[in-house]
N, C-alpha and C positions, 0 to 999 in steps of 0.2 A: 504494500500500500504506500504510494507517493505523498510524503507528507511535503506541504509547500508552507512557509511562512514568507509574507508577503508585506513590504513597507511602502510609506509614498509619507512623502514630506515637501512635494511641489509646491506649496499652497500655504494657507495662515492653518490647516487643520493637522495632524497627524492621525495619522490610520496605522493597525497594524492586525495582521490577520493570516489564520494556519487554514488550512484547506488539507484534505485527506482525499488523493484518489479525487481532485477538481469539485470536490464537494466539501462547502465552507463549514468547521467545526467551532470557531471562534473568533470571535473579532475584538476589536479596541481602539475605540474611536476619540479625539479630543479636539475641540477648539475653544481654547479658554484660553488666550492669547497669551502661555508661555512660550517662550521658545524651543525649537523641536530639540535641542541640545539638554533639554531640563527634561523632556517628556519622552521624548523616545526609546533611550532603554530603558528606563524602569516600565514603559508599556510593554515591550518585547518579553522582559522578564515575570513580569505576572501574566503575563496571556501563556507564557509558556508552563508556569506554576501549574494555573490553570488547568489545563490539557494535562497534567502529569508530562510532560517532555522537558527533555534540554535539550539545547539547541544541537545537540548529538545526534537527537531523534530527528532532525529535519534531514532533506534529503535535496532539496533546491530552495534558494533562494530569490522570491522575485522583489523588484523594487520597479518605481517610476522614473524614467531617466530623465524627464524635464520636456518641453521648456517648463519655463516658471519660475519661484523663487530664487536666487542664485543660493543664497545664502540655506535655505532649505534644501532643494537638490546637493550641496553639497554633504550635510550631514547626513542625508538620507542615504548619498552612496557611500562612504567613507565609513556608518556602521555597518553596510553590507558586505562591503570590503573586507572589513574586521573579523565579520564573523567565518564569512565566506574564507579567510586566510588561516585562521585558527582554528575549522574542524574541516578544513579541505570541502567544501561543498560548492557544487555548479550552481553558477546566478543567471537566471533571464531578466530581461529587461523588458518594460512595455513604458509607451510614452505616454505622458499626463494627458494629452488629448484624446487618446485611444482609450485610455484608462475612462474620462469622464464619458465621454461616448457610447461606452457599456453601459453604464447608469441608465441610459437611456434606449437600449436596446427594445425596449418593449411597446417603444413605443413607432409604430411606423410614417417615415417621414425620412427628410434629408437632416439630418443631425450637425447642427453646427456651435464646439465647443470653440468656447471664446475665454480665453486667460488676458486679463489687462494686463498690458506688456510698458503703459505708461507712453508720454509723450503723443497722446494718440494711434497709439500702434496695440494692436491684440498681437495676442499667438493665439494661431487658429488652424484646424483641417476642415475636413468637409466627410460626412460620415452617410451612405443610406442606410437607415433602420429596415428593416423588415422581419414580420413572424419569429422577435425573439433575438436576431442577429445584426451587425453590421457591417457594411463593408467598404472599404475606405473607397475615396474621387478624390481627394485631394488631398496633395500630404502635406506635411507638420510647415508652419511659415509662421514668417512674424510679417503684418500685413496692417498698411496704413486702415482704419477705420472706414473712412469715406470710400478707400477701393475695394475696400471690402461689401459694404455695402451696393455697392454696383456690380459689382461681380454675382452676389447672392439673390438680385432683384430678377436674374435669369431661369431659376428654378421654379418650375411650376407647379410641384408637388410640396406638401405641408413643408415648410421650414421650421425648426426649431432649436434655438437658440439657449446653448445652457454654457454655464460656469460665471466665472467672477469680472468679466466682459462683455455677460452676453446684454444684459441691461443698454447699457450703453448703444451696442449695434443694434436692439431691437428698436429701440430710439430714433435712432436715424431712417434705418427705415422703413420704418411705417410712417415717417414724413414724407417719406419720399415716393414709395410706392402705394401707399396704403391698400395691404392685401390683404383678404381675411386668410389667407394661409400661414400667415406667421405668427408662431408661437413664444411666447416665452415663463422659459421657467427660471426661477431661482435658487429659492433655500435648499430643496431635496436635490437640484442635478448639479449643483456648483461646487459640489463636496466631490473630494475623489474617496474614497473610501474602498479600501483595501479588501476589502469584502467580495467587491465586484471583479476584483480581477486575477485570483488566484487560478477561476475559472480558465484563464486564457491563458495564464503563467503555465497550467496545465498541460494545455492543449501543444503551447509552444515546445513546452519541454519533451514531449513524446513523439513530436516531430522529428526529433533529434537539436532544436534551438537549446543551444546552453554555451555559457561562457565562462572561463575562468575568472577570480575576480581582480587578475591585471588589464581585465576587455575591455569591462564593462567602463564607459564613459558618460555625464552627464551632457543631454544636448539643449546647448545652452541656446542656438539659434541667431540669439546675437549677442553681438559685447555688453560687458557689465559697462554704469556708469562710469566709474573709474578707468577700466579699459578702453574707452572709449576716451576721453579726456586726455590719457596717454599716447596716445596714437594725435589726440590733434596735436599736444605740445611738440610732437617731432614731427609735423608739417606734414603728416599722412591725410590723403582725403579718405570720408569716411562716410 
């Protein structure tokens, strides 16, 4: 029996969650605005109490490789790392849009997760829901707002708009277009939660997808403030 414990720390929430054989045994959810550096392992550690396991008993590790927070993705991969390096266990990867995406698998429609990336830029893909499943049109971007919006006023099946940007895009447009087809969710689909995707950590890992944890990378999409800043004071265009 494939035990998965599964982290994601993209986001202001932390999530962490074991799955047995792709079927969820426990989970551990928080946003109570510590930071993931304060919350994270001692959630790992009671969810594992929990379950009677040490992290011996795990057998893959899945995590969210980003985009999103910089400062959470990196804590996020850095205990995976850890653990992953300390009892030798394979890591899969799933990205935070893919990840929120699932949340919303049930519901059918063009699924479009929106992570505010700041400066008026989301990071966004483009997701079809159908009968339970989804499957990706458009991959992982970091993507002006307004072009975003133009680009999305081309689909003419239900759109629906989730995570902690999708507000914003639903805003614009339904001024612009005003469709009855577009939806928007907030509180329940804007959470990633660790829950929903051990299911796929699953599926990938019996693929044969699995990475040691010198692979595994967080994708950042684009440069951090600071990185950025750096790059102009040595006259780099950016």
């Amino acid at each position: 029996m494939t035990k998965i414990l599964s982290i994601d720390t993209c986001l202001n929430s932390c999530s962490v969650a074991i799955h047995e054989e792709g079927k969820l045994i426990g989970e551990s959810f928080l946003d109570v605005g510590l930071t993931h550096s304060e919350t994270l392992v001692p959630m790992v550690q009671f969810l594992l109490n929990s379950a009677g396991m040490t992290v011996n008993d795990i057998d893959v590790l899945g995590v969210t490789s980003g985009p999103g927070s910089f400062t959470g993705l990196r804590i996020g991969m850095a205990t995976v790392k850890g653990l992953a390096f300390a009892s030798d266990i394979p890591c899969v990867t799933i990205s935070s849009l893919h990840a929120l995406a699932l949340g919303a698998a049930c519901l059918d429609g063009i699924v479009c997760p929106c992570i505010d990336a700041r400066n008026n830029q989301i990071y966004n893909a483009v997701f079809k829901a159908h009968g339970g499943k989804i499957e990706r049109i458009v991959k992982n971007r970091a993507i002006n707002i307004d072009d975003f919006v133009d680009k999305v006023g081309e689909y003419e099946d239900k759109i629906i708009f989730i995570g902690d940007g999708a507000q914003m895009c639903y805003n614009n447009a339904i001024k612009i277009f005003n469709k009855d087809n577009m939806l928007y969710f907030s509180e329940e689909f804007s959470r990633i939660r660790a829950g929903k995707i051990g299911g796929e950590i699953f599926k990938r890992y019996k693929s044969g997808i699995k990475y040691s944890y010198e692979e595994i990378v967080p994708e950042y999409i684009k440069l951090s403030q600071a990185e950025r800043m750096l790059k102009s004071k040595d006259g780099d265009k950016i």
